[in-house]
PDB file with one MODEL, atoms N, CA, C and O in Angstrom:
MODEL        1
ATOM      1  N   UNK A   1     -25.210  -8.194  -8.234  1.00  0.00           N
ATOM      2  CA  UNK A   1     -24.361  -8.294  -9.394  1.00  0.00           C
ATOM      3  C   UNK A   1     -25.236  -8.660 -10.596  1.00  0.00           C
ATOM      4  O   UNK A   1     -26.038  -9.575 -10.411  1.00  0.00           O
ATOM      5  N   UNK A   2     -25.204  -8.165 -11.622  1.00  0.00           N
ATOM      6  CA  UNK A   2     -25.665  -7.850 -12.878  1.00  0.00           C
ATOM      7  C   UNK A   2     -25.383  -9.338 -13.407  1.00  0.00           C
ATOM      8  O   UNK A   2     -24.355  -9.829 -12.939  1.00  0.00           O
ATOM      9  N   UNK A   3     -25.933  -9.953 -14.085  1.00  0.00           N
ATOM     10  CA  UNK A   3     -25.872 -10.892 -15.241  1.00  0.00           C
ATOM     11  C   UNK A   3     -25.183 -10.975 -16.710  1.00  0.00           C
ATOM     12  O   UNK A   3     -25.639  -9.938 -17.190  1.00  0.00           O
ATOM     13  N   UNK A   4     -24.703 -11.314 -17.318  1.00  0.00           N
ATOM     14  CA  UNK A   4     -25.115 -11.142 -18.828  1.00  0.00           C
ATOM     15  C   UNK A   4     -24.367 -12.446 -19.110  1.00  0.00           C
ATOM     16  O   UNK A   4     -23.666 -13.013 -18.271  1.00  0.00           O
ATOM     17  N   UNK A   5     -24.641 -13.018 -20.775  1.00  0.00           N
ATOM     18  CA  UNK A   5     -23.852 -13.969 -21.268  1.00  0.00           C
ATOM     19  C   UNK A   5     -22.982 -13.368 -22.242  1.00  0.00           C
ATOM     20  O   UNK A   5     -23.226 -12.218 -22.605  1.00  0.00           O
ATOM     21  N   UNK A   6     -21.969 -14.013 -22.728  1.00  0.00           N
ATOM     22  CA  UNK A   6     -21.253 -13.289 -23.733  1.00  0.00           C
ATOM     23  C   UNK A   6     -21.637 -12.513 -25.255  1.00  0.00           C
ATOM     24  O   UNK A   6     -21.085 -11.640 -25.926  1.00  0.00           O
ATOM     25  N   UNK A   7     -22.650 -13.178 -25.371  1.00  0.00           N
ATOM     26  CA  UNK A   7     -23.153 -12.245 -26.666  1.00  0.00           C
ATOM     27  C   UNK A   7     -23.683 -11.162 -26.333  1.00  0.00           C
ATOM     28  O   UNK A   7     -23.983 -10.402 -27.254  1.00  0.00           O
ATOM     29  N   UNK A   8     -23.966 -10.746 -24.948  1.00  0.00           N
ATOM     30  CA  UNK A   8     -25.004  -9.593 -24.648  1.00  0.00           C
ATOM     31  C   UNK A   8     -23.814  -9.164 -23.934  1.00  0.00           C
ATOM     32  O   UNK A   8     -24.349  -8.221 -23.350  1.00  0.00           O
ATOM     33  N   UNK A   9     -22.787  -9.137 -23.593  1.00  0.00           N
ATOM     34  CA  UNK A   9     -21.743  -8.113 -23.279  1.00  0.00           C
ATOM     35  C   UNK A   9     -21.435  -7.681 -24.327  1.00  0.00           C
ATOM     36  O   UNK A   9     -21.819  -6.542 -24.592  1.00  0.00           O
ATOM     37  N   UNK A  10     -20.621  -8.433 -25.323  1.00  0.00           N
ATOM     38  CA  UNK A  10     -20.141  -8.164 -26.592  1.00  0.00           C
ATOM     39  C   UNK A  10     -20.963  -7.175 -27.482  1.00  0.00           C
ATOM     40  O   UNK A  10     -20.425  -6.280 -28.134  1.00  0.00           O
ATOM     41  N   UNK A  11     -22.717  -7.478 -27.450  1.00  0.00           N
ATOM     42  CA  UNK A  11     -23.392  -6.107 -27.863  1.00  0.00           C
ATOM     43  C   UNK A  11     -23.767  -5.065 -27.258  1.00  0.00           C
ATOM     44  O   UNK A  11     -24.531  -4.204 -27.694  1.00  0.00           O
ATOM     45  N   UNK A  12     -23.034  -5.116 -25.814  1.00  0.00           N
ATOM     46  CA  UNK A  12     -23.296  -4.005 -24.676  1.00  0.00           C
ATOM     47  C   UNK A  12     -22.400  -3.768 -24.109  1.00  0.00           C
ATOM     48  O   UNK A  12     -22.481  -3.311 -22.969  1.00  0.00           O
ATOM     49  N   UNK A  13     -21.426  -3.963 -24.617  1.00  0.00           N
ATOM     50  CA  UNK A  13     -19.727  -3.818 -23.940  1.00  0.00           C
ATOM     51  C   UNK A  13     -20.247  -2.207 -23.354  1.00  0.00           C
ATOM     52  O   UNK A  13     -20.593  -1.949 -22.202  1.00  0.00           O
ATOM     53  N   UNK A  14     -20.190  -1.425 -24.310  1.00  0.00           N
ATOM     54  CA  UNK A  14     -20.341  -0.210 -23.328  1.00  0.00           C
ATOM     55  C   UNK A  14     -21.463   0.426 -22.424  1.00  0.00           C
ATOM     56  O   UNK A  14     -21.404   1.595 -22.042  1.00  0.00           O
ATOM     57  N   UNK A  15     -22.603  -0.531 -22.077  1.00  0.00           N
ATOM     58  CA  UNK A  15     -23.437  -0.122 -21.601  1.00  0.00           C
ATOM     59  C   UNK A  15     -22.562  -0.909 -19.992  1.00  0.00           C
ATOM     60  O   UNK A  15     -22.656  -0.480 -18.842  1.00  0.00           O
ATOM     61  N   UNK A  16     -21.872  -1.969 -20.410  1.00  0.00           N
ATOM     62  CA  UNK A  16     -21.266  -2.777 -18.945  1.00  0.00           C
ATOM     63  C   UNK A  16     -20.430  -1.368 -18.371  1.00  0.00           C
ATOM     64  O   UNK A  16     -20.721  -0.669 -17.400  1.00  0.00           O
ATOM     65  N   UNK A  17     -19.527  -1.253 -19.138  1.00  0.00           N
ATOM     66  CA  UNK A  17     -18.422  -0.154 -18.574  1.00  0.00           C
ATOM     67  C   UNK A  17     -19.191   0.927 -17.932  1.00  0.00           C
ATOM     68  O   UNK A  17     -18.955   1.288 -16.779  1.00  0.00           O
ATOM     69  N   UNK A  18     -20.178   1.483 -18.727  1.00  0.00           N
ATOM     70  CA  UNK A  18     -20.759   2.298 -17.844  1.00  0.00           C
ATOM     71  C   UNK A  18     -21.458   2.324 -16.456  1.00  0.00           C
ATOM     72  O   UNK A  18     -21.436   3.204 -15.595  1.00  0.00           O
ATOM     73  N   UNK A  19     -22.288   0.724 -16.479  1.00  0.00           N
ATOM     74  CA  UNK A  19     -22.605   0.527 -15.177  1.00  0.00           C
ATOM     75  C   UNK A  19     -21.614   0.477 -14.422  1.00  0.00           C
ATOM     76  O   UNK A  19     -21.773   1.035 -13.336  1.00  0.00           O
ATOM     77  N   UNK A  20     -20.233  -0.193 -14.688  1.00  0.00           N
ATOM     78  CA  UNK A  20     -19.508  -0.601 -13.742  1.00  0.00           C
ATOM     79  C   UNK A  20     -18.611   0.561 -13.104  1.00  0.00           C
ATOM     80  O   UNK A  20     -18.071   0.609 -11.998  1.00  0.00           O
ATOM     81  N   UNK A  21     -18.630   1.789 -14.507  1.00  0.00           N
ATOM     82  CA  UNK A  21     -18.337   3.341 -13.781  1.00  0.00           C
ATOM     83  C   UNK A  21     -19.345   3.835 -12.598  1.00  0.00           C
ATOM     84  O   UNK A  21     -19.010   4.627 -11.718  1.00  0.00           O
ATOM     85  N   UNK A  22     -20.498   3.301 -12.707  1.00  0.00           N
ATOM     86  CA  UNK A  22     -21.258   3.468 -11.569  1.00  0.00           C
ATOM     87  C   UNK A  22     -21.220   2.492 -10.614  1.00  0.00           C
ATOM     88  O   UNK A  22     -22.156   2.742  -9.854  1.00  0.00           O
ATOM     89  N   UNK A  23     -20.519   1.307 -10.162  1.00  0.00           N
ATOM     90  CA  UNK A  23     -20.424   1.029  -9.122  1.00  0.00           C
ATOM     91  C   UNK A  23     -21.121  -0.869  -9.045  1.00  0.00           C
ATOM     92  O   UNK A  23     -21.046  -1.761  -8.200  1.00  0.00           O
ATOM     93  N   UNK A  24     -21.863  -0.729 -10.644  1.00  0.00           N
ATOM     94  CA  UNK A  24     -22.109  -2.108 -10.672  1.00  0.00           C
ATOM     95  C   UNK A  24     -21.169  -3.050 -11.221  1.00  0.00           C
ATOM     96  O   UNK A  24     -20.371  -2.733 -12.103  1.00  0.00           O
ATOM     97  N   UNK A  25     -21.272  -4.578 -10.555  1.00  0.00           N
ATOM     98  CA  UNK A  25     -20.402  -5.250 -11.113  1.00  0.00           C
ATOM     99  C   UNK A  25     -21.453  -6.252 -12.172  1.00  0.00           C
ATOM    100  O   UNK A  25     -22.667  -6.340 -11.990  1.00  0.00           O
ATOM    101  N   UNK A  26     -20.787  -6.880 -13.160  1.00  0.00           N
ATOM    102  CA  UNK A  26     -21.257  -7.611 -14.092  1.00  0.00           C
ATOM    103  C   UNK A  26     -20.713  -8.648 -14.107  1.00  0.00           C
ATOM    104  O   UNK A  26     -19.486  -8.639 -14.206  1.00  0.00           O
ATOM    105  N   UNK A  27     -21.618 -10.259 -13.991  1.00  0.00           N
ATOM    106  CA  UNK A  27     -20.608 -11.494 -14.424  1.00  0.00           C
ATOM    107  C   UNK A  27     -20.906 -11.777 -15.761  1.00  0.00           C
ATOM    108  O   UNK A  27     -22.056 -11.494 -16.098  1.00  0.00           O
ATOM    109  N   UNK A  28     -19.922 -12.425 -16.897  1.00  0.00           N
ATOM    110  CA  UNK A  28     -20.332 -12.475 -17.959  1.00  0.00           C
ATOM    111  C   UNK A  28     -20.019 -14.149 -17.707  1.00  0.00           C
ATOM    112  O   UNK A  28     -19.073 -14.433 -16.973  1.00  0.00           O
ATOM    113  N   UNK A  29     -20.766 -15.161 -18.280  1.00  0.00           N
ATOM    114  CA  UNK A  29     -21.442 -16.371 -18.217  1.00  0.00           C
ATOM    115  C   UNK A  29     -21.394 -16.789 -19.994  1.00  0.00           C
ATOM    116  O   UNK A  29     -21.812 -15.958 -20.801  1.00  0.00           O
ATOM    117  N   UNK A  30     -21.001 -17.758 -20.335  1.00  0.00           N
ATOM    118  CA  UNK A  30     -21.017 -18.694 -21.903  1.00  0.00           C
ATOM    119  C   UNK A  30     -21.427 -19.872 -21.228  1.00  0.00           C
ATOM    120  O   UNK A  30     -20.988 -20.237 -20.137  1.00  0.00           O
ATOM    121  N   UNK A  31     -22.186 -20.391 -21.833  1.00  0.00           N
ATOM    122  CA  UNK A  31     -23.200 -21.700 -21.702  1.00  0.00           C
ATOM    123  C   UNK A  31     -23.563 -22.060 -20.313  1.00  0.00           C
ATOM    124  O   UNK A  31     -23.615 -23.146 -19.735  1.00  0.00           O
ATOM    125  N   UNK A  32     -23.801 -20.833 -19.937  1.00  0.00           N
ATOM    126  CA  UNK A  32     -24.134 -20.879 -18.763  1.00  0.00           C
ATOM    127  C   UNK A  32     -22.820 -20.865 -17.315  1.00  0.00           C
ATOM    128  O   UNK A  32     -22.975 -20.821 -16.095  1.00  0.00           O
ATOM    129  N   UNK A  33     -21.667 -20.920 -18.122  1.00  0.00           N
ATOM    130  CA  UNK A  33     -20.642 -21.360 -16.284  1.00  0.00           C
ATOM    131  C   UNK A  33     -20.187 -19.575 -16.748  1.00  0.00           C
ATOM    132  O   UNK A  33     -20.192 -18.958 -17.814  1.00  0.00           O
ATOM    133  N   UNK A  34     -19.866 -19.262 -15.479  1.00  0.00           N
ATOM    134  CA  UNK A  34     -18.973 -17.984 -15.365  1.00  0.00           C
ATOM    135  C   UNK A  34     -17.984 -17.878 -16.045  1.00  0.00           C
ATOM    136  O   UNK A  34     -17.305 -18.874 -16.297  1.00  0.00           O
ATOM    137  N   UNK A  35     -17.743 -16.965 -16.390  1.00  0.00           N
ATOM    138  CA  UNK A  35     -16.065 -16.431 -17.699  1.00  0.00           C
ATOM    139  C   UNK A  35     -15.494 -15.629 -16.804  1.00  0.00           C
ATOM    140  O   UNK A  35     -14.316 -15.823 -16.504  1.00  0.00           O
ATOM    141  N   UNK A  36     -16.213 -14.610 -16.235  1.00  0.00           N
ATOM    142  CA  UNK A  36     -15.337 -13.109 -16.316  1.00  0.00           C
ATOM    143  C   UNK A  36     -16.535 -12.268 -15.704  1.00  0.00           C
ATOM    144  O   UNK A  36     -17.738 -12.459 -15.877  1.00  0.00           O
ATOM    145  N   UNK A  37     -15.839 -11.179 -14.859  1.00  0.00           N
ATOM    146  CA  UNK A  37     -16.287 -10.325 -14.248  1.00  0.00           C
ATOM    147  C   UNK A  37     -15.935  -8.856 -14.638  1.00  0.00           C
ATOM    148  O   UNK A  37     -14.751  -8.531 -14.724  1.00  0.00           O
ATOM    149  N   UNK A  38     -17.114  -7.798 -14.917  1.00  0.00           N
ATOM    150  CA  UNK A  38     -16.617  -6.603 -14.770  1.00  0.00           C
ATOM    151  C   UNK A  38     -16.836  -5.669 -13.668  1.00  0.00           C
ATOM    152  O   UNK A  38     -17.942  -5.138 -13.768  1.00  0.00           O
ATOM    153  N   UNK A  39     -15.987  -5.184 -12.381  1.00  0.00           N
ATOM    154  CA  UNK A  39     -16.301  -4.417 -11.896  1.00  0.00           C
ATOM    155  C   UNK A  39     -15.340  -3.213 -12.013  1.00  0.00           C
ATOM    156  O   UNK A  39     -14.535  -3.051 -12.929  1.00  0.00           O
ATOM    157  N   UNK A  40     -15.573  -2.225 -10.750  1.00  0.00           N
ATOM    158  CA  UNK A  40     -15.059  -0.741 -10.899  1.00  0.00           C
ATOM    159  C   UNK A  40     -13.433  -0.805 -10.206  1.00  0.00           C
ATOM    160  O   UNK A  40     -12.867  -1.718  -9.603  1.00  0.00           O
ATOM    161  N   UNK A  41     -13.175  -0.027 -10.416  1.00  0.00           N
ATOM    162  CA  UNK A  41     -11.520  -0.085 -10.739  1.00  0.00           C
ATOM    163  C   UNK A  41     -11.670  -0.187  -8.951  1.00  0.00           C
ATOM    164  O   UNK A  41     -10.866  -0.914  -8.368  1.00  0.00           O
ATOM    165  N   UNK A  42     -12.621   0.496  -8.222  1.00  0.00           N
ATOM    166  CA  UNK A  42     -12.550   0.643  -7.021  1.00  0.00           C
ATOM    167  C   UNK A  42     -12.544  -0.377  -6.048  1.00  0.00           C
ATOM    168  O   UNK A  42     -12.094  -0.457  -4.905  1.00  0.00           O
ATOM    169  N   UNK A  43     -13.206  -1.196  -6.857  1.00  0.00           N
ATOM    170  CA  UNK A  43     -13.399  -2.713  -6.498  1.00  0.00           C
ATOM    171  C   UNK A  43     -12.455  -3.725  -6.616  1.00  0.00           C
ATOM    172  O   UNK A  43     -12.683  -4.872  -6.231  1.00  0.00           O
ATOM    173  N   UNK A  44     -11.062  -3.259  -7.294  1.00  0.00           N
ATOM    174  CA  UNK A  44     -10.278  -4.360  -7.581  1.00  0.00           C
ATOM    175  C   UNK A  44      -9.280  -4.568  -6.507  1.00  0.00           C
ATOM    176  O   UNK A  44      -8.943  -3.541  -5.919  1.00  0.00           O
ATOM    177  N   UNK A  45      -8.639  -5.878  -6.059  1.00  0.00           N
ATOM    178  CA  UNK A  45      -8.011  -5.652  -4.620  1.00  0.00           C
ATOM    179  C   UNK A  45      -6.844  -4.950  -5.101  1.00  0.00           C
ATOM    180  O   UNK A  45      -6.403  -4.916  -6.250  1.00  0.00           O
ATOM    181  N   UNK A  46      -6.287  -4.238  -3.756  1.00  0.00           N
ATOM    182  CA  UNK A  46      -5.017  -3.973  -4.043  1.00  0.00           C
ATOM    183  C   UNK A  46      -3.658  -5.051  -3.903  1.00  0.00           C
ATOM    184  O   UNK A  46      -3.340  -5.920  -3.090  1.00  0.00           O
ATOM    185  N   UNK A  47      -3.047  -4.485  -5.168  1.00  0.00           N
ATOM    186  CA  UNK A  47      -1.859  -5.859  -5.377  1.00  0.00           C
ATOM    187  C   UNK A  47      -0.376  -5.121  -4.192  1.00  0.00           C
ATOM    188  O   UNK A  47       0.026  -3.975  -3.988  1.00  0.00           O
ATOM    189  N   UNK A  48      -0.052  -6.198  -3.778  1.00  0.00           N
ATOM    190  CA  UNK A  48       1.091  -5.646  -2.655  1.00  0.00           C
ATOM    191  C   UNK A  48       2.635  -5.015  -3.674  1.00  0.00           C
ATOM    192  O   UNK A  48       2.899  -5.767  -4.613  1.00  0.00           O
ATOM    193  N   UNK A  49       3.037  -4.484  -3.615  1.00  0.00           N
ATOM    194  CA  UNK A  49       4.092  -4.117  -4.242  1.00  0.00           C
ATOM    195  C   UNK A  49       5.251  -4.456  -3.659  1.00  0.00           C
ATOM    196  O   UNK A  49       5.053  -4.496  -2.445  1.00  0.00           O
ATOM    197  N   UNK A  50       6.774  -4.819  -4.017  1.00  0.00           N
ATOM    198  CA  UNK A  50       8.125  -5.725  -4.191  1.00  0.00           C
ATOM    199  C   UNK A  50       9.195  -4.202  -3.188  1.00  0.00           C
ATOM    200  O   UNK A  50       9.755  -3.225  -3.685  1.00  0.00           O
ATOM    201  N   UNK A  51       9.108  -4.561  -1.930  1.00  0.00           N
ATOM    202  CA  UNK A  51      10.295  -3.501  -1.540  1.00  0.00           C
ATOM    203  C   UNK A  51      11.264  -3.470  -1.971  1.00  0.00           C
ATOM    204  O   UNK A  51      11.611  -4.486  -2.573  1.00  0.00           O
ATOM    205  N   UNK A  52      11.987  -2.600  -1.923  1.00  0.00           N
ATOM    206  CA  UNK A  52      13.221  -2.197  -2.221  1.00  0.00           C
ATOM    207  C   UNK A  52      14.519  -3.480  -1.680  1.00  0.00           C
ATOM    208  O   UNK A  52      15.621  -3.737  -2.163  1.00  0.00           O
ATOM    209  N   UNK A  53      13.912  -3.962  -0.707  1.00  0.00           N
ATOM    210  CA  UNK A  53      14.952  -5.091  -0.238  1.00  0.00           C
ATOM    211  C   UNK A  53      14.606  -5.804  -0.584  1.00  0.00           C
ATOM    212  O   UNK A  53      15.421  -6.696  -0.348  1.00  0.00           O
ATOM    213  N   UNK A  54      13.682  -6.257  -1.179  1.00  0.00           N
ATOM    214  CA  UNK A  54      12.840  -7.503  -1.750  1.00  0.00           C
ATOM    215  C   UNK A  54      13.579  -7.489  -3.151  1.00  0.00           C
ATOM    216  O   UNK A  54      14.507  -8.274  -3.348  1.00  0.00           O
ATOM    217  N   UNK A  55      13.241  -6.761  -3.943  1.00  0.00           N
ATOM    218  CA  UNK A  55      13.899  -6.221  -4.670  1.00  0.00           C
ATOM    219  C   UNK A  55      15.364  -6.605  -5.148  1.00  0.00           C
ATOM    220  O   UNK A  55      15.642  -7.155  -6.214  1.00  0.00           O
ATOM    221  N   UNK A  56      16.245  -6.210  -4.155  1.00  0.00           N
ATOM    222  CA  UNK A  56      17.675  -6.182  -4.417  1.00  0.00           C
ATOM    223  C   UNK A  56      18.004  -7.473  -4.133  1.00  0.00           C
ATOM    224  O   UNK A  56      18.758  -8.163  -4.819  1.00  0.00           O
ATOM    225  N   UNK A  57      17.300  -7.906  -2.860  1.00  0.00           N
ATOM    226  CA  UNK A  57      17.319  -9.860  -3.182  1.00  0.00           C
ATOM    227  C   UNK A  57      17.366 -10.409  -4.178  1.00  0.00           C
ATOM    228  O   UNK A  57      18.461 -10.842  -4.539  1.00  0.00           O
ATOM    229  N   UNK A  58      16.301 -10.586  -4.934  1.00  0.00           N
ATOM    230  CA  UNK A  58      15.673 -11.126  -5.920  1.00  0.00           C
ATOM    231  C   UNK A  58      16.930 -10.737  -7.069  1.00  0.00           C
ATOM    232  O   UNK A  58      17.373 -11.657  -7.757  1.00  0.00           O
ATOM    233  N   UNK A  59      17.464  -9.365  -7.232  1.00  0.00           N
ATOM    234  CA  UNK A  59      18.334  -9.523  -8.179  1.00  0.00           C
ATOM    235  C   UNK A  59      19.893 -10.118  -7.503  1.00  0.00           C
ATOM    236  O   UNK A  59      20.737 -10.507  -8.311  1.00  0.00           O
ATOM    237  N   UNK A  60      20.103 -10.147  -6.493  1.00  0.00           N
ATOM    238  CA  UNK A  60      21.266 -10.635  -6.009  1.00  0.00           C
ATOM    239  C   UNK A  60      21.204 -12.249  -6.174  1.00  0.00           C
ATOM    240  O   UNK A  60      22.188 -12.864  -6.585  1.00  0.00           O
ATOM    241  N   UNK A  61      20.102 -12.841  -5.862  1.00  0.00           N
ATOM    242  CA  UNK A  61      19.988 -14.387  -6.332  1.00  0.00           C
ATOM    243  C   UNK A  61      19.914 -14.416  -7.477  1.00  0.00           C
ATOM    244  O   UNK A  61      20.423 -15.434  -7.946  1.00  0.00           O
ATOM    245  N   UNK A  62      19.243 -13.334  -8.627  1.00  0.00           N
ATOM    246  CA  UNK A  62      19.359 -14.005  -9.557  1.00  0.00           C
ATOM    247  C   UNK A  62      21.018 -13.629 -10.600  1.00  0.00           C
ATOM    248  O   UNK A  62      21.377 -13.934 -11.737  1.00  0.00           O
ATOM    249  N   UNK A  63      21.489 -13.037  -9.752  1.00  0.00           N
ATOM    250  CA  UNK A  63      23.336 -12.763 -10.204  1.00  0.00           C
ATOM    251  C   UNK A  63      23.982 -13.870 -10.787  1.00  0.00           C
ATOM    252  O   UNK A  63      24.474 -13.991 -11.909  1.00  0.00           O
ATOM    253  N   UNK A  64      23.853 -15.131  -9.280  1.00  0.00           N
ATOM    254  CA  UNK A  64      24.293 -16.234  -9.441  1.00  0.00           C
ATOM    255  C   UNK A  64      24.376 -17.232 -10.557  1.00  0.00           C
ATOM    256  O   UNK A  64      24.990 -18.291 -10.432  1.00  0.00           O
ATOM    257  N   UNK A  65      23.611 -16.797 -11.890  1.00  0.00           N
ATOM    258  CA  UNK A  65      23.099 -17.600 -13.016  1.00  0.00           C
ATOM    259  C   UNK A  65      24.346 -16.412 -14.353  1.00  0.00           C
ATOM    260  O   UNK A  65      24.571 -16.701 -15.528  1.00  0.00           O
ATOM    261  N   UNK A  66      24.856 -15.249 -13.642  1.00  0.00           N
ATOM    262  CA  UNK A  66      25.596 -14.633 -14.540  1.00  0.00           C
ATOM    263  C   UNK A  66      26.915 -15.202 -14.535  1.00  0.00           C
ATOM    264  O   UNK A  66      27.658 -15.103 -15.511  1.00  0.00           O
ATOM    265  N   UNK A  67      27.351 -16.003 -13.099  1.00  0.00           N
ATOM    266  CA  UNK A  67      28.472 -16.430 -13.068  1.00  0.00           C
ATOM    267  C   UNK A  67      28.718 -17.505 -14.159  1.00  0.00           C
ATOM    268  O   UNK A  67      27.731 -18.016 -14.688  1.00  0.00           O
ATOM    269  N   UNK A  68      29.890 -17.861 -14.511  1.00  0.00           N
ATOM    270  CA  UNK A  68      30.041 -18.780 -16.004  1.00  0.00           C
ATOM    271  C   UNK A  68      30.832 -20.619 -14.476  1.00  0.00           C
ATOM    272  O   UNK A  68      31.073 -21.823 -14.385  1.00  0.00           O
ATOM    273  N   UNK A  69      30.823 -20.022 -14.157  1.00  0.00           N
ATOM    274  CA  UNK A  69      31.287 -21.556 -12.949  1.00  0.00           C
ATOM    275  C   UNK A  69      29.895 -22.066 -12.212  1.00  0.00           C
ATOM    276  O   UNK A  69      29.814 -23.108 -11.562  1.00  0.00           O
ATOM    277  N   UNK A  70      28.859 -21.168 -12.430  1.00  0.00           N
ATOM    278  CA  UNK A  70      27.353 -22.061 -11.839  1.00  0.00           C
ATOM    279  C   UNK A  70      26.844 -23.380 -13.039  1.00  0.00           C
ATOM    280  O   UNK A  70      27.138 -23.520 -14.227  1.00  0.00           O
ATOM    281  N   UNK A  71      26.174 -24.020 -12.330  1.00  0.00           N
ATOM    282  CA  UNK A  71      25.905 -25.219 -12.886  1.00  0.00           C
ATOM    283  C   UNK A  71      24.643 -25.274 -12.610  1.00  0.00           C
ATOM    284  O   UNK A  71      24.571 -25.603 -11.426  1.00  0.00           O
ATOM    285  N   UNK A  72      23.501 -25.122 -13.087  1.00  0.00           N
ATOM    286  CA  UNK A  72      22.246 -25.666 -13.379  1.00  0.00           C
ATOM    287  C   UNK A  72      21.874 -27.092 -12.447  1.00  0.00           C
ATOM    288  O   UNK A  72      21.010 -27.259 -11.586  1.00  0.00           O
ATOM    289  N   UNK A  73      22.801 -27.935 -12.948  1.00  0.00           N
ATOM    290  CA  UNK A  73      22.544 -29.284 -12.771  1.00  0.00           C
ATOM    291  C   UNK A  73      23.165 -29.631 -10.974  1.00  0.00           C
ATOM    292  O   UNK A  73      22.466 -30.284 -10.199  1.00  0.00           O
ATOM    293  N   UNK A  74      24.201 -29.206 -10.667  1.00  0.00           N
ATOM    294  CA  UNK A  74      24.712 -29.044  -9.098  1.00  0.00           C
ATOM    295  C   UNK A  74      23.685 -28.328  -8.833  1.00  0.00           C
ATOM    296  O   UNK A  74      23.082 -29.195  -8.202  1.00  0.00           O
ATOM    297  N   UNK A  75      22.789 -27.169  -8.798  1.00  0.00           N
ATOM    298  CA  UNK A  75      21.840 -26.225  -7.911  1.00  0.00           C
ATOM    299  C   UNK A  75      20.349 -27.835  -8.042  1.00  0.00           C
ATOM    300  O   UNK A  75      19.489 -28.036  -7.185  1.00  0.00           O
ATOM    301  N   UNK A  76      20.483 -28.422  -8.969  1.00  0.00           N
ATOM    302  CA  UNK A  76      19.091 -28.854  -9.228  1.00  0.00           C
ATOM    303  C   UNK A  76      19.392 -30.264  -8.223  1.00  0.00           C
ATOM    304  O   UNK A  76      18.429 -30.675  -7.576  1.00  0.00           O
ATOM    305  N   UNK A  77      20.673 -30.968  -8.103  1.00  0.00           N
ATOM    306  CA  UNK A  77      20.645 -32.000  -7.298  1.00  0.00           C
ATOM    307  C   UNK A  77      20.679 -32.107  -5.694  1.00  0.00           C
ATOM    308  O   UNK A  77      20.274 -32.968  -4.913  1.00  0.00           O
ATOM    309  N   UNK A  78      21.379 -30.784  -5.516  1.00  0.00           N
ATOM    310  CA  UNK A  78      21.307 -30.247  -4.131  1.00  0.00           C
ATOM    311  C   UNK A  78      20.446 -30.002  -3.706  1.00  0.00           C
ATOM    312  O   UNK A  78      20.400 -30.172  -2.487  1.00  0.00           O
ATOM    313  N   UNK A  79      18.837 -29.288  -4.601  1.00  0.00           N
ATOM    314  CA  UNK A  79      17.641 -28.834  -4.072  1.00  0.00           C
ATOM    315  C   UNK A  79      17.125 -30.533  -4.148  1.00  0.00           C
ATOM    316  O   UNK A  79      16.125 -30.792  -3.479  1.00  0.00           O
ATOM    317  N   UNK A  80      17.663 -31.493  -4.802  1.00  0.00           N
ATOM    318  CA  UNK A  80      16.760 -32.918  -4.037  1.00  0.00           C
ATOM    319  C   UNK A  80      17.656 -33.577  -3.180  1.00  0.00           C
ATOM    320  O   UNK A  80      17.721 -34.769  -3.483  1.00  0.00           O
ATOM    321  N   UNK A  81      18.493 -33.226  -2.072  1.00  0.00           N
ATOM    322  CA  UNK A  81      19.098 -34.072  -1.432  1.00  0.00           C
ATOM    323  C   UNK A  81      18.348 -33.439  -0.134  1.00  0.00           C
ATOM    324  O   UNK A  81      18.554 -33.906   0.986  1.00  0.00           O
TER     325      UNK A  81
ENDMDL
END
């Protein structure tokens, strides 16, 4: 993995992108601690995506906040008993 600090990305922003179109990754570093990484799109993990039942959950619980008889304050004392 490639080096740089932030002033030498910032004047090589596109020389990074290009390495990293080739497969290198770059850490970019300010006063020395790590900031930020550039690598290739190929390299980035894959994020899991929200099923369809996951999904319809998530909006079915959040229904419960459309009703005008829910209470905020009853859901919040029940989650500490």
């Amino acid at each position: 993995m490639k080096q740089a600090s932030l002033a030498e990305a910032k004047a090589h922003l596109s020389k990074i992108v290009e390495d990293a179109s080739r497969g290198v990754q770059t850490m970019i570093h300010r006063h020395g601690k790590p900031i930020a990484v550039v690598i290739p799109i190929a390299d980035m993990p894959k994020k899991p995506r929200m099923s369809a039942v996951e999904f319809a959950a998530l909006l079915a619980e959040g229904a419960k906040y459309d009703d005008p008889s829910y209470s905020a304050v009853q859901d919040t004392r029940a989650g500490r008993r």
